[in-house]
LUMKOLTOR-265421 format. One record per residue (C-alpha): y, x, z; residue number from 1. Coordinates in nm, 3 decimals. Layout:
% LUMKOLTOR-265421
+---------+---------+---------+-----+
!       y !       x !       z !   k !
+---------+---------+---------+-----+
!       Y !       X !       Z ! NUM !
...
+---------+---------+---------+-----+
% end
This chain:
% LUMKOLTOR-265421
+---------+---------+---------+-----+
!       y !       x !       z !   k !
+---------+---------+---------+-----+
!   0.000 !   0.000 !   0.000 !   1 !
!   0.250 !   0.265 !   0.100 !   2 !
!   0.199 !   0.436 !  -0.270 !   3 !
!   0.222 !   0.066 !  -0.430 !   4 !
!   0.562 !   0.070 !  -0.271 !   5 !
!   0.689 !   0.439 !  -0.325 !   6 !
!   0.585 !   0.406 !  -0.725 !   7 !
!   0.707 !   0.052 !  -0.746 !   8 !
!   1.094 !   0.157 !  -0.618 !   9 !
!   1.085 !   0.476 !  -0.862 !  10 !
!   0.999 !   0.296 !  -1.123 !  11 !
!   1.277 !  -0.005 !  -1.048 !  12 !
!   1.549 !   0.325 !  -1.019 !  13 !
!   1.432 !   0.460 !  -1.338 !  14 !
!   1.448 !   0.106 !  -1.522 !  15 !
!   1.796 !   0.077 !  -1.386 !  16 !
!   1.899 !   0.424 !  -1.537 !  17 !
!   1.780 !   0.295 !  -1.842 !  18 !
!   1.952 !  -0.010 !  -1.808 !  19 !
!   2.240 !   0.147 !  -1.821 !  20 !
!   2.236 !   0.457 !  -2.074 !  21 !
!   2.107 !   0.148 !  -2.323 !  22 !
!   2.426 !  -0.119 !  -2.225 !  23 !
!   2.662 !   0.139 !  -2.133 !  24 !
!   3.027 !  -0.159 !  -2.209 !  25 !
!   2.820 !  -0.432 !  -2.081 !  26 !
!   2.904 !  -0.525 !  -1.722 !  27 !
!   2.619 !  -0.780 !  -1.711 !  28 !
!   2.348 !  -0.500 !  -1.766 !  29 !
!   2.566 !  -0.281 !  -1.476 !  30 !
!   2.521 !  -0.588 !  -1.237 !  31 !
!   2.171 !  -0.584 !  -1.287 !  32 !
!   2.066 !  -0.208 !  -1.299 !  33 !
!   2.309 !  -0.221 !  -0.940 !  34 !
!   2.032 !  -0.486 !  -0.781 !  35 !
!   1.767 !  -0.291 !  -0.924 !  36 !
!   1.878 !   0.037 !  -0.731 !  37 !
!   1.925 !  -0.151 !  -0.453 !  38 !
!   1.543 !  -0.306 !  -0.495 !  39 !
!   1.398 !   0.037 !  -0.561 !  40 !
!   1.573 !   0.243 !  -0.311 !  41 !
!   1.471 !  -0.042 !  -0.035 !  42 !
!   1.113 !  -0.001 !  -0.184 !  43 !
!   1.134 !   0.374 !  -0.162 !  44 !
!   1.209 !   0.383 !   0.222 !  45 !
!   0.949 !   0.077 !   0.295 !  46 !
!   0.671 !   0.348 !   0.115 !  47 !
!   0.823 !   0.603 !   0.282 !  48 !
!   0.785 !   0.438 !   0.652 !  49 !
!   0.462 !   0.270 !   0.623 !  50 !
!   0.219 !   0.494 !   0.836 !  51 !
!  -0.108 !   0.603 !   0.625 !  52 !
!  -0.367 !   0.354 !   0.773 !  53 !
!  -0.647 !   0.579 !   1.032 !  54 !
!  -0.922 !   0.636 !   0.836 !  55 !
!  -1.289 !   0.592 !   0.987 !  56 !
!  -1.552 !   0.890 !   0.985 !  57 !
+---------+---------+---------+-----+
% end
């Protein structure tokens, strides 16, 4: 789960870099790729939190 998380929120930051080297005039596009930051840096510190879960021997 916590690597779900950490590859999910690089993945939203990269789209949102795209997002915006693609629509560079529109300010629709600059809305969006701001809320998908926002998603994927969120994500990034929930993956980075999460405690690896104890595994049994």
């Amino acid at each position: 789960m916590k690597n779900i998380f950490f590859i999910l929120g690089l993945v939203l930051i990269l789209a949102s870099i795209l997002l915006l080297i693609e629509f560079p005039d529109s300010n629709r596009m600059s809305m969006i790729a701001g809320a998908t930051t926002a998603i994927g840096l969120t994500f990034n510190v929930v993956g980075f939190i999460l405690k690896p879960k104890m595994q049994k021997i």
